[in-house]
C-alpha positions in Angstrom: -210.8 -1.9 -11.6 -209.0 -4.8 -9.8 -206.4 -2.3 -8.7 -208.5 -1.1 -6.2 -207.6 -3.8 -3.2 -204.0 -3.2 -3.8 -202.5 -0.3 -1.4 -199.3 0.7 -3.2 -198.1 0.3 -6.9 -194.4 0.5 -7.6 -193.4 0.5 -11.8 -189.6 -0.8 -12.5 -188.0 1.6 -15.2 -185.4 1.9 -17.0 -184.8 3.6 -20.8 -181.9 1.2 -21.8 -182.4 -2.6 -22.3 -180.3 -5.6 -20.6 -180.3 -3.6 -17.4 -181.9 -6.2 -14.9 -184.7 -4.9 -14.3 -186.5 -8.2 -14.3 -183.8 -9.3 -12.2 -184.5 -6.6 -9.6 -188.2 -6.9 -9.8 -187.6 -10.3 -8.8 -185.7 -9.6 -6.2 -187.6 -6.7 -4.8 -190.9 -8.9 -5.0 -189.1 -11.7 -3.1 -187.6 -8.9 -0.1 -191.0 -8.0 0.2 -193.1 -11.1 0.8 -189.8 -12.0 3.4 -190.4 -9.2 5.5 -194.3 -10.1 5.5 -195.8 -7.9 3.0 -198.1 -9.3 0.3 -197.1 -8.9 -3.5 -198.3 -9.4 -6.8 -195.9 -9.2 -10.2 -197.2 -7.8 -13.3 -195.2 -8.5 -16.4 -195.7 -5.6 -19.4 -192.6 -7.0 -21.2 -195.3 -7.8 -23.8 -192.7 -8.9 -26.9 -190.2 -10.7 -23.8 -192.0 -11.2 -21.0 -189.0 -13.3 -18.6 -191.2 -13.4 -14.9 -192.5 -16.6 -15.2 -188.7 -17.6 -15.7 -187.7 -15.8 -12.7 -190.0 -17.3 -10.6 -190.0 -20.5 -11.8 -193.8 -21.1 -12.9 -193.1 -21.2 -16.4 -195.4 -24.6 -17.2 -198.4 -22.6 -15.1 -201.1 -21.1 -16.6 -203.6 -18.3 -15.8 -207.1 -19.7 -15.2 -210.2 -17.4 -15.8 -213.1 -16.5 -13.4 -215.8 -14.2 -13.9 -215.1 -11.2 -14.8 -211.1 -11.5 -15.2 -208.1 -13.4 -14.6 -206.9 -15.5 -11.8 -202.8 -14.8 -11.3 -200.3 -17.0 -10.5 -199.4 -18.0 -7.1 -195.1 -18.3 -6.2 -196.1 -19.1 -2.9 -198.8 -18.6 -0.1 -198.7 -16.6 2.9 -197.5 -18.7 6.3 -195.9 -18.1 9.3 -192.3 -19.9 9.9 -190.1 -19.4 12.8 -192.4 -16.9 14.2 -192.2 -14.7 11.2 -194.7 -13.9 8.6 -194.1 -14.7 5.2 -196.1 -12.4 2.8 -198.1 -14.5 -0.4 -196.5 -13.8 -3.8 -198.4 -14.2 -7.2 -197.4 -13.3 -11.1 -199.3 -12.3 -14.1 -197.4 -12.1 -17.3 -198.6 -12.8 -21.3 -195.9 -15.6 -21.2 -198.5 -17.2 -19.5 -200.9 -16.9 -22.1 -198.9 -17.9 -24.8 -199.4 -21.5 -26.3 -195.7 -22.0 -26.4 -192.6 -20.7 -24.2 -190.8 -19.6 -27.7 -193.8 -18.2 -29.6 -192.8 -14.4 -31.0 -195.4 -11.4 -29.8 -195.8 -9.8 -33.1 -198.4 -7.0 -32.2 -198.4 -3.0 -33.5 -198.7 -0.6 -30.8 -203.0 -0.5 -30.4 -202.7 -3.9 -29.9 -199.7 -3.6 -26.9 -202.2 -0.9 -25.2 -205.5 -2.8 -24.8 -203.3 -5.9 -23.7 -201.7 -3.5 -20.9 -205.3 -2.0 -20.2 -206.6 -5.7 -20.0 -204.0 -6.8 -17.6 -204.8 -3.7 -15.2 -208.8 -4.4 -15.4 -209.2 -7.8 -15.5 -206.0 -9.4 -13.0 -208.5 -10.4 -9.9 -205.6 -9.4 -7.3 -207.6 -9.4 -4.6 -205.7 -7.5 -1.2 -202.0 -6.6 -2.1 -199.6 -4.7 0.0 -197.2 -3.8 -3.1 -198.3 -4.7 -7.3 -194.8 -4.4 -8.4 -195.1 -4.0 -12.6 -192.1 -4.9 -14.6 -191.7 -2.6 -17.9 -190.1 -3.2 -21.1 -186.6 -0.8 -22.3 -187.7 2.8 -23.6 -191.0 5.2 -23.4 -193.1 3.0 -25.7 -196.6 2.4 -26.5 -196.6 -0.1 -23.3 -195.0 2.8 -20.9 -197.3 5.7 -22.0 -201.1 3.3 -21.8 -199.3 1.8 -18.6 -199.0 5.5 -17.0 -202.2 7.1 -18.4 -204.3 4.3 -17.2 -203.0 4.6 -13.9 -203.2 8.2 -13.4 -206.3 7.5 -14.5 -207.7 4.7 -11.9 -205.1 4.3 -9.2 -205.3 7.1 -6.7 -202.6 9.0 -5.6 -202.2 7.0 -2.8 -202.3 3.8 -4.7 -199.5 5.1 -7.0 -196.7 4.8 -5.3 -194.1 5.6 -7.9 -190.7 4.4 -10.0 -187.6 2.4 -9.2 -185.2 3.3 -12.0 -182.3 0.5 -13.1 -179.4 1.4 -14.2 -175.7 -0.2 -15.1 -172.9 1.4 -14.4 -171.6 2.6 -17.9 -172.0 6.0 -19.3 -173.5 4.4 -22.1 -176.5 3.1 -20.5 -177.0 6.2 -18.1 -177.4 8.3 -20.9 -180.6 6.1 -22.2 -181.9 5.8 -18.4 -181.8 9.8 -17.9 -184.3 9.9 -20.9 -186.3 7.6 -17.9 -186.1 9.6 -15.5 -187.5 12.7 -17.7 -190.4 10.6 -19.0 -191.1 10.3 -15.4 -191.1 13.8 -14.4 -192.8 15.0 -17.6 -196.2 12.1 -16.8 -195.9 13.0 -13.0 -194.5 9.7 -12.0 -192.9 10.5 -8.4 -189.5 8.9 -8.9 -188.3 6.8 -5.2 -184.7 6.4 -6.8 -181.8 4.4 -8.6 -180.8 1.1 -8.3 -177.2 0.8 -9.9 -177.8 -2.7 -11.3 -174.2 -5.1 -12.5 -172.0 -2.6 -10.2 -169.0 -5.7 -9.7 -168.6 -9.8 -10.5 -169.0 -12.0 -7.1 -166.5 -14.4 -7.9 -168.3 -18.1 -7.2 -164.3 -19.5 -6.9 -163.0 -16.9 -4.2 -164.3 -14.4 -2.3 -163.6 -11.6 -4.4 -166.0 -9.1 -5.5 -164.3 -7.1 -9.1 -166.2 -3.9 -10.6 -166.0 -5.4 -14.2 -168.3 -2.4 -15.1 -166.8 0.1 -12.8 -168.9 1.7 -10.1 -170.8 4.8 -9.3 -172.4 6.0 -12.2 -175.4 5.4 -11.2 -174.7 7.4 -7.8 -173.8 10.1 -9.6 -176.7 10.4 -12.5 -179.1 10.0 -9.1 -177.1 12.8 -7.7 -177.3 15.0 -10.5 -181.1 14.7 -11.3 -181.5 15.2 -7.0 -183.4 11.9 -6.8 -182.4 9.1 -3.8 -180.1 6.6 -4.8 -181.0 3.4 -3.6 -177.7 1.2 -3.5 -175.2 -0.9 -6.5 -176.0 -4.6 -6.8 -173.2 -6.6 -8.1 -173.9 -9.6 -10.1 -173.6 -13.1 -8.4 -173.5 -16.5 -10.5 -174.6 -17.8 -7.1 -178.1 -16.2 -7.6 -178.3 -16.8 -11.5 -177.8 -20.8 -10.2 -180.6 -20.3 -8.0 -182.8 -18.8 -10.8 -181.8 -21.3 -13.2 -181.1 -24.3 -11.7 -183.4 -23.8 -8.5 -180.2 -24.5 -6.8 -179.4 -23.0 -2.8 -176.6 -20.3 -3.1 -173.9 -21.5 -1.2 -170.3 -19.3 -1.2 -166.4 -19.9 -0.6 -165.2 -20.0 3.2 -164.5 -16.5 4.2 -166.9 -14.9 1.7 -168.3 -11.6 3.7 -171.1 -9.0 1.5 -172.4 -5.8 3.5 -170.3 -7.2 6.6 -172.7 -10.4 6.9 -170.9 -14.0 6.2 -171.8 -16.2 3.6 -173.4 -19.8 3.6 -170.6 -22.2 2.9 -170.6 -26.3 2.0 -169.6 -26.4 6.1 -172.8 -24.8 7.6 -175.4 -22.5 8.1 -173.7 -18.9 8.3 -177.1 -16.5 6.9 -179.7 -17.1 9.6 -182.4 -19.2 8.1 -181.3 -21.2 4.9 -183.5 -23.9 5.3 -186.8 -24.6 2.8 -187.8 -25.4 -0.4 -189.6 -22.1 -1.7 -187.7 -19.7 -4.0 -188.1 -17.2 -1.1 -186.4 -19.3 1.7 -183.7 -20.2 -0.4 -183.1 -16.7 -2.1 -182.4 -16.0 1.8 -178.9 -17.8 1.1 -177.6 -15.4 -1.2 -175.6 -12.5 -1.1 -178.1 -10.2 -2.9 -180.4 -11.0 -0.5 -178.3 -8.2 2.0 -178.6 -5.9 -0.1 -182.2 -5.8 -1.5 -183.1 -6.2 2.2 -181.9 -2.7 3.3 -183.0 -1.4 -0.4 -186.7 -2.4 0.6 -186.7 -1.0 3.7 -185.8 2.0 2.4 -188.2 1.9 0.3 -191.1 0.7 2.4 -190.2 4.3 4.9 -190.5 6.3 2.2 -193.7 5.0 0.5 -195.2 4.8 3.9 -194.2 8.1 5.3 
């Protein structure tokens, strides 16, 4: 198994679609390889597999070695300003495909072996954290992505779930069906992320719950499992995905009580570089995934 180099696996959940979990993957996967831990991506989103997006390595493809696949580096691991920045790869079918739009029209047999393949065959080499990105539901991909794990990952290796959620009744009541396809496999949940909880505006420092807030907190509450923290959504970090673009914020703009880069200056500690990692430092998500992680990071270690 190439799983067996890799010291903790983390799955991203959630039963409802449109969530962000990609988004949060990303993020998380970025957190980590800032505070110096080595990570590796794998995208399951078989039928819409959006990591290579994310990242920004959509042209790159996977190149094969003996015995597997080679994954895609975001970045190597270096030292800058004295701090260690941890390497960061991806694997994903998008990679694989001939052509960025091409459909994935497979039955479910077909969805499992691919799933199986990607856990066998992905030469990882040493990871800290394999962070794998799901699809929506309890599928075909969740139930060979679980069973092969519990399987060849030890109990040590398997780290557990992050579960996304928005705010909205609606879309709790899909993610609690998450939650109990975890505890029915014997997937240790490590909590909730409440994904879209309020609208950074990029015109004024205001931060609106278009959504509303705190459903998340309380589904978490209800089903005794940690809640991890609400991410709003910022345009400023959409620019960066899109447009590769440094976040940069209106004068006076303060998130988690830590100012904001503005046009005049350097307000966010290091802003400077041109990886996706140094510049994801600039936004305002940044804050928050950073206390999420280490969160995180206590509890998988401890």
């Amino acid at each position: 198994m190439s799983l067996s180099d890799i010291k903790h696996i983390v799955l991203v959940l959630s039963g409802k679609g449109g969530v962000g979990k990609s988004s949060v993957t990303t993020q998380l996967a970025l957190t980590l390889a800032l505070q110096g831990h080595s990570v590796g991506v794998l995208d399951v989103d078989l039928t819409g597999p959006s990591i290579p997006r994310f990242f920004g390595i959509e042209d790159a493809k996977v190149r094969q070695a003996p015995g597997g696949w080679i994954p895609v580096p975001v970045h190597e691991a270096r030292e800058r300003d004295g701090k260690k920045l941890g390497s960061l790869q991806c694997m994903s079918l998008g990679f694989l495909l001939a052509n960025r739009g091409d459909a994935v029209v497979w039955r479910g047999p077909k969805k499992t072996a691919m799933v199986r393949q990607f856990l066998s065959d992905v030469q990882w080499k040493s990871l800290d954290y394999l962070l794998i990105d799901t699809p929506p539901g309890t599928s075909d991909e969740h139930i060979s992505l679980v069973e092969t794990l519990l399987k060849n990952a030890t109990s040590a290796q398997l780290a557990g779930a992050v579960i996304v959620t928005t705010p909205q009744a609606i879309s709790i009541s899909d993610v609690k069906k998450e939650l109990n396809f975890c505890r029915k496999t014997g997937v240790h949940i490590l909590g909730v992320i409440e994904n879209m909880a309020g609208y950074v505006c990029p015109n004024c420092s205001e931060c609106t719950n278009v959504f509303s807030k705190g459903g998340g907190e309380i589904m978490a509450r209800d089903f005794d499992v940690p809640f991890l923290g609400s991410v709003p959504i910022d345009p400023m970090f959409i620019r960066l995905i899109e447009e590769g673009e440094r976040p940069i914020y209106p004068e006076g703009t303060v998130v988690e009580g830590k100012n904001m880069p503005n046009g005049n200056g350097n307000l966010n500690g290091n802003t400077t570089g041109d990886l996706l990692a140094e510049k994801y430092e600039a936004c305002s998500l940044h804050g928050i995934f950073d206390g999420i992680v280490k969160c995180l990071v206590v509890d998988i270690d401890g």
